[in-house]
N, C-alpha and C positions, 0 to 999 in steps of 0.2 A: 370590512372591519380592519381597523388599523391595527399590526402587528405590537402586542406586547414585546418588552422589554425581558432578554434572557437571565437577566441577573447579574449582577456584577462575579458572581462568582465564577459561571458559565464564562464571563469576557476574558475573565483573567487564564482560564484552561484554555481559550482560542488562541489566547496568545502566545501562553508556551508553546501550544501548539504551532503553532508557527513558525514561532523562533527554533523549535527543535526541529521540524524538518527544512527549514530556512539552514541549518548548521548541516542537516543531513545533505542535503543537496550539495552544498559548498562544496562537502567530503567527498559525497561520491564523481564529482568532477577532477577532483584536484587530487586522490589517493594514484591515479591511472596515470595521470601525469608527473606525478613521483615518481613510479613506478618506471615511466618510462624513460628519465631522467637519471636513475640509478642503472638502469636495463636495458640494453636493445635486445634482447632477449623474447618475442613474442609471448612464447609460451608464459616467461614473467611476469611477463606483464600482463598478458588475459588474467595469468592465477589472483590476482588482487581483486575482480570481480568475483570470480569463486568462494576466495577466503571473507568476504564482506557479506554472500549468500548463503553460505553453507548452512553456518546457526540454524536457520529457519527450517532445515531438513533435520540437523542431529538434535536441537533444543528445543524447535518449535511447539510441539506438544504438553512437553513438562513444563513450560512457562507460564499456560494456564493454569496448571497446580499450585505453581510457584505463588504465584496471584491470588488465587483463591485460598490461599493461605494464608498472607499476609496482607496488614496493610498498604492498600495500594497507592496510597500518597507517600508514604515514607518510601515505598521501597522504589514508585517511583525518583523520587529526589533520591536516590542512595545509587541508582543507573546512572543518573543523568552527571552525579558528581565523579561519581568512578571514570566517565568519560571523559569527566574536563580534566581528571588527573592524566586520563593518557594519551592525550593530545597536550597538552603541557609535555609531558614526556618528549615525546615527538618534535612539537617546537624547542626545545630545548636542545636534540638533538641535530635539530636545523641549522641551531644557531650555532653549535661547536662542530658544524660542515661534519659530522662523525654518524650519522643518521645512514643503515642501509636495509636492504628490499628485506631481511627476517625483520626486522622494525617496523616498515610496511605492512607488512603482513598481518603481524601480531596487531599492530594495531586496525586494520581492517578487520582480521574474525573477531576482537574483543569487542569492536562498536558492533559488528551485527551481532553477538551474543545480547548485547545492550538492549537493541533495536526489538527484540523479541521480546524481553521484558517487559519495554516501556510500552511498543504498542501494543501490548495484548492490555497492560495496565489501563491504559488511553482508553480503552475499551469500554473500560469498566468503571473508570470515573465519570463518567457525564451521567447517569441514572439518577443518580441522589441529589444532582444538583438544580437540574430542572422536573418542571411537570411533566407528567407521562403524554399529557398532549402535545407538549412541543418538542419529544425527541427527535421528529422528523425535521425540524426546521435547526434543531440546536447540530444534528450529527449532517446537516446540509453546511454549515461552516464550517464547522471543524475538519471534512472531506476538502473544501476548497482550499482551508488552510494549505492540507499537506500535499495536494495535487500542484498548487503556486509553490510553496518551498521547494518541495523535489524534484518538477520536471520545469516548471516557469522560470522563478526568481534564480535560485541555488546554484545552479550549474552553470549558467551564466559569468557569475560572478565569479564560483569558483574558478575557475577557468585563466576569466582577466584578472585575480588578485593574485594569481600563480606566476601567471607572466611576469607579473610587477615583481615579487619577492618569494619564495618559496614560502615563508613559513608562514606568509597570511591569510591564506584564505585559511589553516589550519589553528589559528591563532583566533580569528572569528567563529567557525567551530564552535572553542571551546566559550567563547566570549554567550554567543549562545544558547549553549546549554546551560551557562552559569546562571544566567537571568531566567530561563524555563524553569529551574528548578529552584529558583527562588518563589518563581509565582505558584508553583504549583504547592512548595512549604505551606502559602499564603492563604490554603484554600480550606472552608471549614474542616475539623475534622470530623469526618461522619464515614470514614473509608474502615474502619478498623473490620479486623478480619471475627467474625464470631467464635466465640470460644469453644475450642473444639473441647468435651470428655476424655479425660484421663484416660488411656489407653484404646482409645476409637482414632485417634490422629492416626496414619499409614502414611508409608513412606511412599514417595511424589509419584512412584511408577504405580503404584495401587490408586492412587488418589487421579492421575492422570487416568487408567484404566477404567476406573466407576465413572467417571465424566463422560467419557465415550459410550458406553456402553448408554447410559441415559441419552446422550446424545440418537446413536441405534435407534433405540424404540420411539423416539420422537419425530412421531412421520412429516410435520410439517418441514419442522427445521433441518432433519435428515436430507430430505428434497431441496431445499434452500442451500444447504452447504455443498449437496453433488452440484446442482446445478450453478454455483457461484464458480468453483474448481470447473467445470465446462466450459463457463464461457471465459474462464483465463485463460482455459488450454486453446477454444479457439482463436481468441485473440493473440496467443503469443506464439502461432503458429505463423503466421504472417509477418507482424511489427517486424521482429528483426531482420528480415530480409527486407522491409520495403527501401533501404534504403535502394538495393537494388532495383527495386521494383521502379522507384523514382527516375532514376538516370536509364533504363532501361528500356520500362513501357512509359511513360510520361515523355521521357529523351528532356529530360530540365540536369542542369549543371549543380552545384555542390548548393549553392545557395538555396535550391528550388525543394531539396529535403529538409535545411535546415525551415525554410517557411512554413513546410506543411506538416513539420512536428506543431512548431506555434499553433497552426490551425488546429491541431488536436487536441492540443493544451486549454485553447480556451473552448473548443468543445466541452471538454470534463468540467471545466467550470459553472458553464452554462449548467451543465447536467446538475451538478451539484446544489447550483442557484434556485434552480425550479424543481427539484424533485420534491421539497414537502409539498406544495404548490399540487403535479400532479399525483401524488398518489393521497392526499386530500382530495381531490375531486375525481378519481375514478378507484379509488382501491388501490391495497396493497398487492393483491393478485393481479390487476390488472396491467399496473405498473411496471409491477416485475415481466410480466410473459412480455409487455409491450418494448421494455430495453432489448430483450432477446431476439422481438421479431426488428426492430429501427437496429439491432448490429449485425442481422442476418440480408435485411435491406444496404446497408452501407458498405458492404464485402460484397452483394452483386454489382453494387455501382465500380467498386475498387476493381472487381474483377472482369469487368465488362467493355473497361471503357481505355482512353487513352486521353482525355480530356483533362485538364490540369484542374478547372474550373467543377467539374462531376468529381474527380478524384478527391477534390476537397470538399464537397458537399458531403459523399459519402466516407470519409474521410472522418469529419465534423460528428455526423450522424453516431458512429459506432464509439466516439468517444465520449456524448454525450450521452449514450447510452450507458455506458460504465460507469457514467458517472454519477445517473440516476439509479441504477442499480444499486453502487456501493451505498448510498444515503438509506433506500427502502430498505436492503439489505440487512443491514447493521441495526437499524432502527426495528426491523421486524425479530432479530436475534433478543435483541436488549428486553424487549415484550414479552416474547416469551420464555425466555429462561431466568431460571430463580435466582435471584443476585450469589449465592453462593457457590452458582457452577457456571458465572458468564465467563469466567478468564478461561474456564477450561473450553468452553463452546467457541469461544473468539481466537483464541489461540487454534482450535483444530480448522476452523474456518478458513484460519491469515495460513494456517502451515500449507493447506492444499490450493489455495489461490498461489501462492509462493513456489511451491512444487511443480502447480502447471509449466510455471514459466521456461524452466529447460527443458521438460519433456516436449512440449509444446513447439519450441525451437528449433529442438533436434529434431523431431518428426517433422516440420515445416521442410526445415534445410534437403533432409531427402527426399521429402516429396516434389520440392520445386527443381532438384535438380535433377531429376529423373520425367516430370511434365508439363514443367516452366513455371516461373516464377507469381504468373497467377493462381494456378492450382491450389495453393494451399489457402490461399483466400476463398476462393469457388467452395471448395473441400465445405469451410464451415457456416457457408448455409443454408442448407437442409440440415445439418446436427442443429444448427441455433432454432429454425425453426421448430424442430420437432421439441426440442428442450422449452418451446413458450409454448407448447400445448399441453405438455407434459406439469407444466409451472401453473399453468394455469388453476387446470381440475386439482391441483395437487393444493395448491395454498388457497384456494379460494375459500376451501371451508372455515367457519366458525369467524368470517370474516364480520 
């Protein structure tokens, strides 16, 4: 059966989307090289990665309140303008050569305070606009969108339009956002937040607090959100070191990481492209245990082998596997929580997949350098597989 059409409203939210993490990408390539530019200073220069992450740790939580309190079209357009203000900022202060690293800064932690708003917001706008049966195929684009912006398209570009002149790739940016948050203006309004009773509204850490707590007792999704936080932490256990892993065990020159990111990249895409696909033809449960056990397969190929050609099968493997994940994943969150408490569910969700990433890191970095630089890939899988058997019995129910 030939695929219906998402709606023109759905095209117009893929495209912000898009363009917003097309703008995000840009950013995160070209702040580091600002940074490096004003700084030789290492430690200055890591902090701008920090200060662009942190949000997600101090805010990430209360965003979902933040959310589920208001309208999430306005308040997304009300993000996305406050960014194009301070990146204008920014370019402005490019352009009177006066721009230094506390301006960097500022402006990295204010976009990732941003970034927490909007994508929890992001979340929560695609329910109302398509049918309940096509969330899996609509949150399969929207995935691709931002997987191409921020790791494909984005950083690329960032990068060369840095070379060329400083203030453009930051100038694009905000070029960007301006048009994402036009479309999103653009989009029916049906976001509006339901009218709380006179004296029952509480303040965001109580409202944050009953979210979780519901969250707690809800054994599917409880199991859904440890297990998403798992397999980030496996995965970000490894990533950052493969560069060494590349030049190392592979013995390939600077070129041969930059290729087998690509190769990852369009992995998650692939994932993205066919996940309504399979978890339509074999279940949500299935689908899910099956990403856990294809990224517990692709970390023994990684961890096994010295083969450039295997490296990148398994490689391919454990990306496409996230990438089917994040689609099912998201898609099974949106199902079952009750639109009044998704920003809170999606935000605690993005805050502990977010969270894995430096613990995940840091316990990688000592483990590899204490029993080589495979170990921490080896490490996760027997946890990934036990985590697809665990996913399995756990979500299969009431399928």
């Amino acid at each position: 059966m030939a695929s219906t059409s998402l709606g023109p409203a759905y095209h117009r939210l893929w495209l912000a989307t898009a363009l917003s993490n097309l703008g995000d990408g840009i950013r995160m390539a070209a702040l580091p090289l600002l940074a490096a530019a004003l700084s030789r200073d290492p430690v200055v220069v890591a902090g701008v990665a920090l200060a662009g992450q942190s949000p997600w740790l101090l805010f990430g939580l209360f965003a979902g309140a933040v959310v589920d309190r208001y309208d999430q079209r306005r308040l997304t357009v009300l993000v996305d303008a406050t960014r194009v203000l301070l990146l204008a900022v920014l370019v402005t202060a490019l352009a009177l050569d006066v721009a230094n690293i506390v301006l960097v800064y500022a402006v990295a932690f204010m976009c990732g305070v941003g970034e927490t708003l909007r994508d929890t917001a992001t979340a929560t706008l695609l329910p109302p606009l398509v049918k309940d049966a096509d969330l899996d195929r609509a949150n399969g684009g929207l995935v691709n969108a931002e997987v191409a912006g921020n790791e494909l398209v984005g950083p690329p570009i960032g990068g060369y339009l840095f070379g060329v002149a400083m203030v453009l790739p930051f100038a694009l940016n905000g070029s960007t956002l301006a048009l994402a948050a036009a479309l999103i203006f653009s989009l029916p309004n049906v976001f509006a937040a339901k009218p709380v009773p006179a004296g029952e509204k509480r303040r965001i850490w109580a409202e944050t607090g009953a979210g979780l707590r519901w969250l707690v007792r809800h054994r599917r999704l409880r199991a859904l959100v440890a297990l998403g936080g798992l397999f980030a932490l496996m995965d970000s256990a490894w990533f950052p070191i493969f560069v060494l892993y590349v030049g190392q065990v592979l013995a390939l020159p600077g070129w041969g990481y930059g290729m087998l990111l690509g190769v990852g990249a369009v992995g998650g895409l692939a994932g993205g492209f066919l996940a309504a696909r399979v978890t339509r033809r074999i279940g949500t449960a299935a689908a899910l245990a099956g990403c856990l056990l294809c990224a517990a397969a692709g970390q023994l190929m990684l961890a096994l082998t010295t083969s450039v050609p295997v490296a990148a099968v398994g490689l391919g493997a454990t990306s496409a596997a996230f990438g089917v994940w994040t689609v099912a994943a998201r898609t099974l969150r949106q199902r079952l929580t009750p639109p009044e408490l998704l920003g809170r569910v999606s935000s605690a969700s993005m805050t502990i997949v977010m969270s894995a990433g430096p613990v995940g890191a840091l316990a990688g970095g000592f483990v590899a350098a204490e029993w080589g630089l495979t170990a921490p890939i080896l490490i996760g899988v027997p946890v990934l597989a036990v985590g697809a058997l665990v996913c399995y019995l756990t979500l299969r129910t009431q399928e």
